[in-house]
py3Dmol code that shows the C-alpha trace and the ligand (Angstrom):
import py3Dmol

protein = """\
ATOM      1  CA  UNK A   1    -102.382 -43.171  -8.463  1.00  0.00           C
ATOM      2  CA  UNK A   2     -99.066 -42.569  -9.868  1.00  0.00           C
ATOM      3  CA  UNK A   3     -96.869 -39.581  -8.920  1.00  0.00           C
ATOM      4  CA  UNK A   4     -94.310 -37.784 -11.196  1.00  0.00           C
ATOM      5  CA  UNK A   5     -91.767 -36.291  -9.769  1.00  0.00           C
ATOM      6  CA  UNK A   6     -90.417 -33.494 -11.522  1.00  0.00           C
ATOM      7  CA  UNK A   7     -86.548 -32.636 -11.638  1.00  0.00           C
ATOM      8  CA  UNK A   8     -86.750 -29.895  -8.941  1.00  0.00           C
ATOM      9  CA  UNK A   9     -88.491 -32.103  -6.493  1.00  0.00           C
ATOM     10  CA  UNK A  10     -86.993 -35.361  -6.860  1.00  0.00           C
ATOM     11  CA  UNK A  11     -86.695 -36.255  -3.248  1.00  0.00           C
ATOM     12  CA  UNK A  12     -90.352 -34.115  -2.032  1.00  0.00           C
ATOM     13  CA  UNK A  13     -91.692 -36.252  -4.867  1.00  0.00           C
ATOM     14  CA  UNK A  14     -90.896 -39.573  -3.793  1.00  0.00           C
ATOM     15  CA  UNK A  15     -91.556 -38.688  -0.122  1.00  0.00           C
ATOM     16  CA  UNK A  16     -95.448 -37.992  -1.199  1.00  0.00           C
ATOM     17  CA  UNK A  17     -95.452 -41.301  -3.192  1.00  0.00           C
ATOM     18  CA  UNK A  18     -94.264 -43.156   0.187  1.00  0.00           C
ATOM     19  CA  UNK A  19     -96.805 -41.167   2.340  1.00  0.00           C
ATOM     20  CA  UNK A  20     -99.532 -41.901  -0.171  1.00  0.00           C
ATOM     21  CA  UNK A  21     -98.179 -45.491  -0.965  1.00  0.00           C
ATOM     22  CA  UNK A  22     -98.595 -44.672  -4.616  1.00  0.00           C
ATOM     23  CA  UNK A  23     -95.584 -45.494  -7.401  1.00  0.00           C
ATOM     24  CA  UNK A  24     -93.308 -43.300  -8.603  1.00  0.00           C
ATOM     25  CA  UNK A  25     -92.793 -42.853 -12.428  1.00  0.00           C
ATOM     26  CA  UNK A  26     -89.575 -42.909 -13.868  1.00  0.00           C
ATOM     27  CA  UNK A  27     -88.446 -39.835 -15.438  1.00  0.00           C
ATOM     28  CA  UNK A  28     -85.666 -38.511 -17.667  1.00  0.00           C
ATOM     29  CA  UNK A  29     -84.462 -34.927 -17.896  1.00  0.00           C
ATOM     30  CA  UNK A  30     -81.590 -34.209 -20.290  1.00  0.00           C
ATOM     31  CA  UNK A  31     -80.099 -30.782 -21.902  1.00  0.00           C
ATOM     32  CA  UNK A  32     -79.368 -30.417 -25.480  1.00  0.00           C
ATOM     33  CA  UNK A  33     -76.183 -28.270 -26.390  1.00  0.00           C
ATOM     34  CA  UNK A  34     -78.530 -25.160 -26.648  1.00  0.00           C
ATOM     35  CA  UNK A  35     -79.825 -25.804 -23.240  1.00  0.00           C
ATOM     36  CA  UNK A  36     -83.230 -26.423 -24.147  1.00  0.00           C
ATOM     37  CA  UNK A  37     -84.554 -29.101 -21.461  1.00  0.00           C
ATOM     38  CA  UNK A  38     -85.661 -32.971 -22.768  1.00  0.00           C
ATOM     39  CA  UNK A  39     -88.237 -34.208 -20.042  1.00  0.00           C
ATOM     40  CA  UNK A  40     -89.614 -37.906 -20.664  1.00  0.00           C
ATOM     41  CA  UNK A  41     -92.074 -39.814 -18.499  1.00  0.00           C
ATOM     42  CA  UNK A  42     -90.659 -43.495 -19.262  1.00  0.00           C
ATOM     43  CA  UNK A  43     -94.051 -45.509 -17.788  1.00  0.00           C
ATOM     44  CA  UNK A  44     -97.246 -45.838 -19.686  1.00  0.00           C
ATOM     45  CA  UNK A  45     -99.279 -44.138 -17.344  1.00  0.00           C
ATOM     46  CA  UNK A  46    -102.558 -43.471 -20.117  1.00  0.00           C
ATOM     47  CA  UNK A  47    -105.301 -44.517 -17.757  1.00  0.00           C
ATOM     48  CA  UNK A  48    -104.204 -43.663 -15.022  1.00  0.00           C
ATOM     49  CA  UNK A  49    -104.422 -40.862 -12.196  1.00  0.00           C
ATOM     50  CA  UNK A  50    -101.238 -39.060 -11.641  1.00  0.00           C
ATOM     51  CA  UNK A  51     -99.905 -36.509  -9.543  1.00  0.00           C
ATOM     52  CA  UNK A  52     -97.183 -34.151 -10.942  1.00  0.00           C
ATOM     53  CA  UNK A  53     -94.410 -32.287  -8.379  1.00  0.00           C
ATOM     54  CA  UNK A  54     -92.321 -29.782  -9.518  1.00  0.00           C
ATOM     55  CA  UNK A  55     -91.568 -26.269  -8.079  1.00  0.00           C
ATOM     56  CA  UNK A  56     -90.595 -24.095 -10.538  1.00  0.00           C
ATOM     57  CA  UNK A  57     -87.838 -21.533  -8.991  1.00  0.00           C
ATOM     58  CA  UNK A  58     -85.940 -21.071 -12.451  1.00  0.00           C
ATOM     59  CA  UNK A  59     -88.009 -20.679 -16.089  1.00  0.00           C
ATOM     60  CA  UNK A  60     -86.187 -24.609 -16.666  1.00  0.00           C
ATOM     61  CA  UNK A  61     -87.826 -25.967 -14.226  1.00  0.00           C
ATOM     62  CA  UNK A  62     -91.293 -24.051 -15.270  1.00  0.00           C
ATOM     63  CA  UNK A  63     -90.644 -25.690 -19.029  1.00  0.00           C
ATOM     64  CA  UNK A  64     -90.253 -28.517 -17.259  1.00  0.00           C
ATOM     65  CA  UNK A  65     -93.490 -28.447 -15.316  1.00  0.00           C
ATOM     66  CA  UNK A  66     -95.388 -27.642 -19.057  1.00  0.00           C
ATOM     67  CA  UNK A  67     -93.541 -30.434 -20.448  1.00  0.00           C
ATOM     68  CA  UNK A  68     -94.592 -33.156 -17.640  1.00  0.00           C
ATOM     69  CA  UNK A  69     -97.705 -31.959 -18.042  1.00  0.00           C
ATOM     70  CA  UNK A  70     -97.896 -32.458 -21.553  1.00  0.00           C
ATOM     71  CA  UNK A  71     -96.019 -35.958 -21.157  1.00  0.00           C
ATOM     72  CA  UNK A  72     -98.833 -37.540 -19.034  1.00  0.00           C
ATOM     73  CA  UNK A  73    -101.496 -36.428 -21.979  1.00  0.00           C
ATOM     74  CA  UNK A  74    -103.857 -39.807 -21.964  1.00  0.00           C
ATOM     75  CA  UNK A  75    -103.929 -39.822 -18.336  1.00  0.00           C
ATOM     76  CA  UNK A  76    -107.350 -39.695 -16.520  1.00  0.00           C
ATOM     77  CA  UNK A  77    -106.666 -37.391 -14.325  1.00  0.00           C
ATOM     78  CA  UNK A  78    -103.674 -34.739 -13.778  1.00  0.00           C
ATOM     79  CA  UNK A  79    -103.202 -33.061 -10.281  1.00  0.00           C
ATOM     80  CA  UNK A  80    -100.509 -30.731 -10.350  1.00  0.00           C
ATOM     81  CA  UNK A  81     -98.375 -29.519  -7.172  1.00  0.00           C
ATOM     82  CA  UNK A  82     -96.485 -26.573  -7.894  1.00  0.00           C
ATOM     83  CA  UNK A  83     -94.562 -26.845  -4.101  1.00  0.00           C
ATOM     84  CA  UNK A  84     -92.933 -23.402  -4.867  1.00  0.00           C
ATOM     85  CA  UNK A  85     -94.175 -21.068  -7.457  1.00  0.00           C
ATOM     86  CA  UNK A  86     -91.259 -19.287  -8.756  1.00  0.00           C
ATOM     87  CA  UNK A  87     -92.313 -15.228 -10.234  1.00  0.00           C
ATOM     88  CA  UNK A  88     -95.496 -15.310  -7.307  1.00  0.00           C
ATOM     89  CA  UNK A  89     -93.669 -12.073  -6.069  1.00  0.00           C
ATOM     90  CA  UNK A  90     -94.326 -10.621  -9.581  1.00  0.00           C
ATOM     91  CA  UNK A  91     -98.053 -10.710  -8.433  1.00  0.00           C
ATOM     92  CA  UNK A  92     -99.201  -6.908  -9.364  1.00  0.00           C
ATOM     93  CA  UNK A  93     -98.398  -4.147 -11.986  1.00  0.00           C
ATOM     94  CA  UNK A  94     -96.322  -1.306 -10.015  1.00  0.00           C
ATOM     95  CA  UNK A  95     -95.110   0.561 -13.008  1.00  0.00           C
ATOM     96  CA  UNK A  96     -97.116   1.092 -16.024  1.00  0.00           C
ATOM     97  CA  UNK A  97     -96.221  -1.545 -19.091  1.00  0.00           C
ATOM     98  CA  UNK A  98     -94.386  -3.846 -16.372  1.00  0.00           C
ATOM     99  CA  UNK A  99     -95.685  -7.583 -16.286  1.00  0.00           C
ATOM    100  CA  UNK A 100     -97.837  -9.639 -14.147  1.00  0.00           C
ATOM    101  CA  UNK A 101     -95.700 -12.410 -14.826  1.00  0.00           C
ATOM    102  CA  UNK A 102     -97.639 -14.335 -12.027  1.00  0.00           C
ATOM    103  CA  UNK A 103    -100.498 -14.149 -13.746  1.00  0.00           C
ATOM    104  CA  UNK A 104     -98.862 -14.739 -17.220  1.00  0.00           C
ATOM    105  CA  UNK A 105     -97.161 -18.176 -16.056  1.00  0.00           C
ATOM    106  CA  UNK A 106    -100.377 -19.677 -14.090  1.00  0.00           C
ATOM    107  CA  UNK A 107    -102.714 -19.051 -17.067  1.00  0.00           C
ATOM    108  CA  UNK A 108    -100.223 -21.564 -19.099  1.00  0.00           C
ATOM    109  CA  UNK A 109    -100.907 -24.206 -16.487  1.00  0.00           C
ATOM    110  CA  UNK A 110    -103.873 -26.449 -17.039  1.00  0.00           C
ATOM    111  CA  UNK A 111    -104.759 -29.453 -14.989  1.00  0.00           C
ATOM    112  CA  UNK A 112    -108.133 -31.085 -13.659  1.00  0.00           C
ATOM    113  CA  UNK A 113    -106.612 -29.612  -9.904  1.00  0.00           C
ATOM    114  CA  UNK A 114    -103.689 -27.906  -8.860  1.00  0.00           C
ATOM    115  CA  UNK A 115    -102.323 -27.255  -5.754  1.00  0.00           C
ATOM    116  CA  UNK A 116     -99.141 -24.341  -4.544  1.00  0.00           C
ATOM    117  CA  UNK A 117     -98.118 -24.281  -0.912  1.00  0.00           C
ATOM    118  CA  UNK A 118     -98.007 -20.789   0.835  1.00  0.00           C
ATOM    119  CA  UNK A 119     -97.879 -19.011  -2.463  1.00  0.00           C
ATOM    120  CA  UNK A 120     -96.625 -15.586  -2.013  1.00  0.00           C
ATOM    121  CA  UNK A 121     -99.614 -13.820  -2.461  1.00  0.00           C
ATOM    122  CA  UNK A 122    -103.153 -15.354  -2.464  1.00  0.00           C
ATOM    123  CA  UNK A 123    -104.567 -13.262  -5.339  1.00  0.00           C
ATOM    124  CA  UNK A 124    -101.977 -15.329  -7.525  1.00  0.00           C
ATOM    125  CA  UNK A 125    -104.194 -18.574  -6.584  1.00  0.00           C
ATOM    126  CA  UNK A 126    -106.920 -16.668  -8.803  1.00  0.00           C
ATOM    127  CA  UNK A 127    -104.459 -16.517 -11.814  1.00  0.00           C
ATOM    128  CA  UNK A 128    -104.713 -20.414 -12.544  1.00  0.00           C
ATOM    129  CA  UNK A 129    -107.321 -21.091 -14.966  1.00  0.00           C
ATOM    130  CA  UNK A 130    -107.863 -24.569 -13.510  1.00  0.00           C
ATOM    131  CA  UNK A 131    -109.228 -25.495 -10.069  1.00  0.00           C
ATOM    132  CA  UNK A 132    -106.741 -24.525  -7.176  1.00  0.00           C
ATOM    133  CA  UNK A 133    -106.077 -24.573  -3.946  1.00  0.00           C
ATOM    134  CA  UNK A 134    -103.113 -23.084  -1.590  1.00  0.00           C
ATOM    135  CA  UNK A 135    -101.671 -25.605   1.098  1.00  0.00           C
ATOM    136  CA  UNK A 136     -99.981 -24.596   4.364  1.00  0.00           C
ATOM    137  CA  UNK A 137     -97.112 -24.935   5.620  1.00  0.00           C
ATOM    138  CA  UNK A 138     -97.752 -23.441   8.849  1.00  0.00           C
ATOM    139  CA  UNK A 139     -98.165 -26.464  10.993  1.00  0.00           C
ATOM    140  CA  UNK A 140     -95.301 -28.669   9.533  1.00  0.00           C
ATOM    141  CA  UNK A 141     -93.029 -25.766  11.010  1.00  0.00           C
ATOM    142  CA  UNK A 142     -94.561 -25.324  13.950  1.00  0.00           C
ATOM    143  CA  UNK A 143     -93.964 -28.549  14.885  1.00  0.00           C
ATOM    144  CA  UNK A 144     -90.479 -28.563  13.764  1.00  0.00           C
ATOM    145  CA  UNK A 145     -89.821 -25.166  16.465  1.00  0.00           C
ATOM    146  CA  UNK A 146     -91.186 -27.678  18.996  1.00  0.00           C
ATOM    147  CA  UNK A 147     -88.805 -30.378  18.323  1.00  0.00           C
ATOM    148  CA  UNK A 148     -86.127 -27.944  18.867  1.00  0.00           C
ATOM    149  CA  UNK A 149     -85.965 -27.790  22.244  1.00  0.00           C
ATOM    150  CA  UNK A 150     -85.566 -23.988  22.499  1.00  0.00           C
ATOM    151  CA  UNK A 151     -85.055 -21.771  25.400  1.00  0.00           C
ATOM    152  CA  UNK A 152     -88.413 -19.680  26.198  1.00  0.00           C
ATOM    153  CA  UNK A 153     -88.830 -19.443  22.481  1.00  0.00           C
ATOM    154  CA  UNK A 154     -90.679 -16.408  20.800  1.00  0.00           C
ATOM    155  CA  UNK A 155     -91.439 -16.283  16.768  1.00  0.00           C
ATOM    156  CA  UNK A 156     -90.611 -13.125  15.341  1.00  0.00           C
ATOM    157  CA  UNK A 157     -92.478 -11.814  11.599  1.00  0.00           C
ATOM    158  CA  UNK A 158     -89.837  -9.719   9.650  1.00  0.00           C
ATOM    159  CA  UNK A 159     -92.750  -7.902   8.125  1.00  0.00           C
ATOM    160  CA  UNK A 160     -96.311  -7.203   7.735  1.00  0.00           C
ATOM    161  CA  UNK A 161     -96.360 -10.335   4.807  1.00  0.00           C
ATOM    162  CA  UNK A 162     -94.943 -12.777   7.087  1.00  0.00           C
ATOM    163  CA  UNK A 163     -97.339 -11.829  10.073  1.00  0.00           C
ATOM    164  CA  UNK A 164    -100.334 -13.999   9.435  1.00  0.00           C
ATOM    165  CA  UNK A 165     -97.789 -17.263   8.698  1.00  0.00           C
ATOM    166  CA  UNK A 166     -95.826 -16.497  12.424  1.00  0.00           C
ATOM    167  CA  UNK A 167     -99.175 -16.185  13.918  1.00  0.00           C
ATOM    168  CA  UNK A 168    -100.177 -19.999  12.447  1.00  0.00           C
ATOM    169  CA  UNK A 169     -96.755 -21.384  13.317  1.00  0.00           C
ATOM    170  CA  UNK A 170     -97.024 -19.630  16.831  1.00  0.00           C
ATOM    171  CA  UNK A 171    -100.302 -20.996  17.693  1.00  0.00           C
ATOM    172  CA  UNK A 172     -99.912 -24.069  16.497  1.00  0.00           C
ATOM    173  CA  UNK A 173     -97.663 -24.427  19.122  1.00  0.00           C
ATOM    174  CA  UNK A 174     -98.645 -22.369  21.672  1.00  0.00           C
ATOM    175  CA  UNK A 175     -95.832 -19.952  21.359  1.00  0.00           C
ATOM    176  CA  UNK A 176     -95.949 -16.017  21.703  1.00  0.00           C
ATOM    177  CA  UNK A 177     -95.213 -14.002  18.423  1.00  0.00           C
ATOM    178  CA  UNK A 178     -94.422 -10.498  17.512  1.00  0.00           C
ATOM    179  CA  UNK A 179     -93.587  -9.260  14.125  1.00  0.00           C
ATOM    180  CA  UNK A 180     -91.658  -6.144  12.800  1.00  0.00           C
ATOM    181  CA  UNK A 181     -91.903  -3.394  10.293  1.00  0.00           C
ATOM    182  CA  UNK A 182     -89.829  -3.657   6.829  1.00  0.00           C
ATOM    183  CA  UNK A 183     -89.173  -1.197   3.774  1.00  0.00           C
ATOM    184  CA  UNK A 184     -87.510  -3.019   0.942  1.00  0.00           C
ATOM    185  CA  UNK A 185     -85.460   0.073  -0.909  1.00  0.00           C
ATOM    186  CA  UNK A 186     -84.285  -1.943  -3.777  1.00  0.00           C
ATOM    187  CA  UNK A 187     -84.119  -6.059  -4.149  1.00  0.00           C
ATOM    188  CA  UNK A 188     -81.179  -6.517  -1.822  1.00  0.00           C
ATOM    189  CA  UNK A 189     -81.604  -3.743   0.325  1.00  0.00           C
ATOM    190  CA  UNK A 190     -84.085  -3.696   3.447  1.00  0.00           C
ATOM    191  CA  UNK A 191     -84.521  -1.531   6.658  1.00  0.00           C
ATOM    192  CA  UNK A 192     -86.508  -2.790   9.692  1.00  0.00           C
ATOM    193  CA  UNK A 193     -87.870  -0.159  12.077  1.00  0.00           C
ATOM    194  CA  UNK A 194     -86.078  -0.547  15.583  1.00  0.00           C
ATOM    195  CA  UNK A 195     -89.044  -1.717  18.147  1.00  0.00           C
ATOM    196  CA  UNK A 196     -88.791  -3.072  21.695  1.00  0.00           C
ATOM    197  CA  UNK A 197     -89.246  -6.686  21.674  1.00  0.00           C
ATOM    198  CA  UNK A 198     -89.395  -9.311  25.125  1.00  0.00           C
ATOM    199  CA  UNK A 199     -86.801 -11.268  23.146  1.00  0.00           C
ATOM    200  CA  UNK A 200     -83.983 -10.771  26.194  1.00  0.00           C
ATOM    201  CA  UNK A 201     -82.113 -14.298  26.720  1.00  0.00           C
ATOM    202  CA  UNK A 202     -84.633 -15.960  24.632  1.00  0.00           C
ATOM    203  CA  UNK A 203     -84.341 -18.117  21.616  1.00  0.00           C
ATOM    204  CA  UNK A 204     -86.159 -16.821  18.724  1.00  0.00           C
ATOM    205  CA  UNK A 205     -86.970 -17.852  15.321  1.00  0.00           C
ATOM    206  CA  UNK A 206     -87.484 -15.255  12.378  1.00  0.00           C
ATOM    207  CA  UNK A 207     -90.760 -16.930  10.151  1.00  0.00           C
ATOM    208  CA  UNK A 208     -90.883 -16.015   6.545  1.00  0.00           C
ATOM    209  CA  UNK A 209     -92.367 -17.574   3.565  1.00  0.00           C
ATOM    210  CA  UNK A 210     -89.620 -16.810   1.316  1.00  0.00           C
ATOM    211  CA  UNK A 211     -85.579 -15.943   2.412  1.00  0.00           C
ATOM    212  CA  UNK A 212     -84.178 -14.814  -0.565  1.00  0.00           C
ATOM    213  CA  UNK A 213     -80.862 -13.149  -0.508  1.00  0.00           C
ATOM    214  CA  UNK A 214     -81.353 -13.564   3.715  1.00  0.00           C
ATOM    215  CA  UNK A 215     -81.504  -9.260   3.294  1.00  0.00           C
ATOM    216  CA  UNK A 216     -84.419  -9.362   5.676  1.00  0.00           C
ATOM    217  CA  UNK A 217     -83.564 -11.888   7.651  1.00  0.00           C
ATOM    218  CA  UNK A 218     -80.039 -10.376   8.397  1.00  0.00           C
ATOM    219  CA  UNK A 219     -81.944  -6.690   9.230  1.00  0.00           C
ATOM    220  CA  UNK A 220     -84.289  -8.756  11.575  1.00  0.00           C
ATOM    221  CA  UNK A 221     -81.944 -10.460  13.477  1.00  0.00           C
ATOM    222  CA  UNK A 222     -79.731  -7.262  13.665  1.00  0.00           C
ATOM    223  CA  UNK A 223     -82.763  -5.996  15.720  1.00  0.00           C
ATOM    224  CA  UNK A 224     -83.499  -9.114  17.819  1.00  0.00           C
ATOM    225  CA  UNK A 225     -79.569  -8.682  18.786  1.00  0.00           C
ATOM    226  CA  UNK A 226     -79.927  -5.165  20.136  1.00  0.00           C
ATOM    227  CA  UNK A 227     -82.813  -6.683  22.263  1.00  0.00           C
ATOM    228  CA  UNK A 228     -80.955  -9.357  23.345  1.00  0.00           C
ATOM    229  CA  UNK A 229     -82.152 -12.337  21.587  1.00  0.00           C
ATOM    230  CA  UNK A 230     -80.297 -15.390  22.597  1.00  0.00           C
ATOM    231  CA  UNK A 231     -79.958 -18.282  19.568  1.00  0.00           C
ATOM    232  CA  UNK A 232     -81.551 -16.800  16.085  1.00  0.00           C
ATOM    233  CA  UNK A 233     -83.125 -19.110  13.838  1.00  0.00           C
ATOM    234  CA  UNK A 234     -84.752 -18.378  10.109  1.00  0.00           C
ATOM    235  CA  UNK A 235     -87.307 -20.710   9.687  1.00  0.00           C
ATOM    236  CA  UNK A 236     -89.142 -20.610   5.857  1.00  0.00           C
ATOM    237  CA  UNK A 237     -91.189 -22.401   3.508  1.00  0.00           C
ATOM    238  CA  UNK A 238     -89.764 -21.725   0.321  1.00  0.00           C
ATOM    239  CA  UNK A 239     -85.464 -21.380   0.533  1.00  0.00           C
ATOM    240  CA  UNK A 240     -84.742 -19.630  -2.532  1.00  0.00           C
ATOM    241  CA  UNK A 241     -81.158 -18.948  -0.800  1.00  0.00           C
ATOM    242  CA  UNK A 242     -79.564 -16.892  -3.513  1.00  0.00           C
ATOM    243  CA  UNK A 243     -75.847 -15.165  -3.348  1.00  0.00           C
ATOM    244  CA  UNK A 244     -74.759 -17.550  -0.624  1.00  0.00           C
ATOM    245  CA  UNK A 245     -77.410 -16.646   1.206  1.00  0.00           C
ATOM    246  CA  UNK A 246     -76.733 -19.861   3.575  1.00  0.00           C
ATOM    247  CA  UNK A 247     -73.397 -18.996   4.517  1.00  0.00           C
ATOM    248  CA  UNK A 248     -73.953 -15.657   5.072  1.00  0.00           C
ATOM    249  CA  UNK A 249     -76.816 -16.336   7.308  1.00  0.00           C
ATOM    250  CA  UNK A 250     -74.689 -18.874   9.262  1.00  0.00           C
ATOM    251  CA  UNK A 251     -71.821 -16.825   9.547  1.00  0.00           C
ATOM    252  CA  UNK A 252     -74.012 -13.803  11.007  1.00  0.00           C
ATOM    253  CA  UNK A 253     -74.691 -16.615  13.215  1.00  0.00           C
ATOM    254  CA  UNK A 254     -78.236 -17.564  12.351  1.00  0.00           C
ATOM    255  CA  UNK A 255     -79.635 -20.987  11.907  1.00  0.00           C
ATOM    256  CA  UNK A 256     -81.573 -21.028   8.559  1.00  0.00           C
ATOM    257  CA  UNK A 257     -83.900 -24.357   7.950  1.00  0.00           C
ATOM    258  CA  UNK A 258     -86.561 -24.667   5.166  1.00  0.00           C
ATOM    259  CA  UNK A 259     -89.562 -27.027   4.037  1.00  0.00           C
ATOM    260  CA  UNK A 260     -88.024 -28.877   0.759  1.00  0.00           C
ATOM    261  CA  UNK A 261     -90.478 -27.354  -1.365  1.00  0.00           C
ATOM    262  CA  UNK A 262     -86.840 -26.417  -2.913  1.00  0.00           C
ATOM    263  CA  UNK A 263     -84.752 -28.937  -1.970  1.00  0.00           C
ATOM    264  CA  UNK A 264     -81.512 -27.696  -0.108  1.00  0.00           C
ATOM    265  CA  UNK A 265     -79.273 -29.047   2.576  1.00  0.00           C
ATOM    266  CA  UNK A 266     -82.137 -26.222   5.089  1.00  0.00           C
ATOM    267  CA  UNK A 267     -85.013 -28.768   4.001  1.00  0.00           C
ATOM    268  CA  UNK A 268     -84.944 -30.473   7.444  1.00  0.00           C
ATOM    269  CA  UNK A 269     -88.952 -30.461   7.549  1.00  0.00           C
ATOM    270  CA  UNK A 270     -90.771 -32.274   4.786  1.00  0.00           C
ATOM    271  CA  UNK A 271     -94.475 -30.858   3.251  1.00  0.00           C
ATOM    272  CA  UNK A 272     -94.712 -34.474   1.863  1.00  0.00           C
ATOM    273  CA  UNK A 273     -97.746 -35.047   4.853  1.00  0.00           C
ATOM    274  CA  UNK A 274     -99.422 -31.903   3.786  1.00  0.00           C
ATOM    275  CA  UNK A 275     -99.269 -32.635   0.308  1.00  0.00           C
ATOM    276  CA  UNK A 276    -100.398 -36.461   0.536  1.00  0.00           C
ATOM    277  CA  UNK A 277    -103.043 -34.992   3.037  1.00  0.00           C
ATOM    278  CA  UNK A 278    -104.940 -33.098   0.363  1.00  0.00           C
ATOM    279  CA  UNK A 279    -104.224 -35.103  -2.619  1.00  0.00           C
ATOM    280  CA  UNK A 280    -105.827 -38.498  -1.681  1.00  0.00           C
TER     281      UNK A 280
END
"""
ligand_1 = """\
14
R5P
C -91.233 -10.622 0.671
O -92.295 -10.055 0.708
C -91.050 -12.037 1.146
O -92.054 -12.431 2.023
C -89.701 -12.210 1.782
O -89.630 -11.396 2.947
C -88.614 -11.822 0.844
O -88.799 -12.452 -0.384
C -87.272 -12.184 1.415
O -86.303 -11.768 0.526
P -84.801 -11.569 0.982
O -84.360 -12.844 1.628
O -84.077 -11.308 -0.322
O -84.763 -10.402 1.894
"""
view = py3Dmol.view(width=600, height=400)
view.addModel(protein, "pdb")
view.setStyle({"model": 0}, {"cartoon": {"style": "trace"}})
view.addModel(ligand_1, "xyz")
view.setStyle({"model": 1}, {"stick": {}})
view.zoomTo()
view.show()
């Protein structure tokens, strides 16, 4: 087995070589003055069974996923893991004429398997033409609350979405959950329903499987404040961090941290495991 790592998820890449002791393929990624994207896979790798990672959180690094695809043709088999799959909150038709861009980008994906980790919406799974299957992140988190060392810790759901994910990183654990209630009025603006939480003098940490612009993580912890909460942390698979979102959250005083299915300086727990896990 060979793994390709593409140039979004260099380091998540060569993690899931090491955990399943497999080589990693060299790679070049280069922009011409127009900014399309060159993508070469250097080693010869007809024959052989490779594994592709790339998230895709900008349309580059989706060309770039079609193009490593298309660079391992001759290869007997191609597993694809699409760690984040960028437009998967573009899952459904609200206005009439819009695009289900979800659905648009996964039909253009074609391997013998493919595998997303907590995509946004399950339905999206259904887009991909080939065989897939959604991973989960829920454990690898869990485990990283634990390491923490927090104070009487609770794990807090911003919204309905993120409910079922805090449950699994709460019982993997042990730990007690809660969640709250959020209306998004436009894409940076949220409001979270006040609610009594047992949060007084206790550490909590915010689950999500996406912080964005850190709108609803900010509105969450605004609540767990007026309750009391002692240390916040926003825990999340996917850290799309836009607008600063990092320093912003830090400076409200939050702790973010992230999987490195997008690699940031928050990716201090790796889905490498979870990946190798299901790929062997
Ligand atoms: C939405 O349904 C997602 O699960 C996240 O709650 C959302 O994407 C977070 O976005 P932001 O950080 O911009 O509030």
């Amino acid at each position: 087995m060979k793994v390709v790592a593409g140039r979004a998820s260099a380091v998540l890449g060569s993690r899931v070589a090491d955990v399943i002791e497999a080589d990693l393929a060299l790679t070049e990624f280069a922009l011409f003055p127009d900014a399309e994207l060159y993508t070469r896979v250097v080693d010869d790798l007809v024959g052989d069974e490779v594994v592709i990672v790339q998230s895709t959180p900008t349309d580059t690094d989706f060309i770039c996923l079609l193009q490593l695809i298309d660079a391992c043709e001759g290869a007997s088999r191609i597993s694809v893991v699409i760690p984040y799959f960028g437009y998967a909150r573009q899952d459904k038709r609200f206005k009439m004429g819009e695009a289900v861009t979800a659905r648009a980008l996964a039909g253009t994906v074609e391997a013998d398997r493919i595998f997303t980790i907590n995509i946004h919406d399950q339905n999206v799974i259904n887009y991909f033409k080939s065989k897939a299957c959604d991973l989960d992140a829920a454990p690898v988190i869990g485990s990283y609350i634990s390491s923490l060392n927090l104070k009487n810790p609770v794990v807090i759901a911003p919204d309905d979405g993120a409910k079922e994910l805090a449950k699994a990183v709460a019982s993997e654990e042990g730990l007690s959950w809660n969640w709250l209630k959020k209306k998004r009025i436009d894409a940076d603006t949220v409001v979270i329903d006040d609610k009594d939480l047992d949060v007084e003098g206790r550490d909590v940490v915010i689950v999500d499987d996406i912080i964005s612009s850190g709108g609803t993580i900010m509105e969450a912890a605004r609540i767990l404040k007026q309750n009391g909460a002692g240390a916040i942390y926003a825990g999340c698979v996917h850290g799309v961090f836009v607008k600063n979102a990092i320093l912003r959250l830090k400076k409200a005083g939050i702790i973010p941290f992230s999987t490195d299915t997008i690699e940031s300086i928050t990716s201090s727990m790796s889905v490498a495991e979870c990946i190798g896990a299901s790929i062997i």
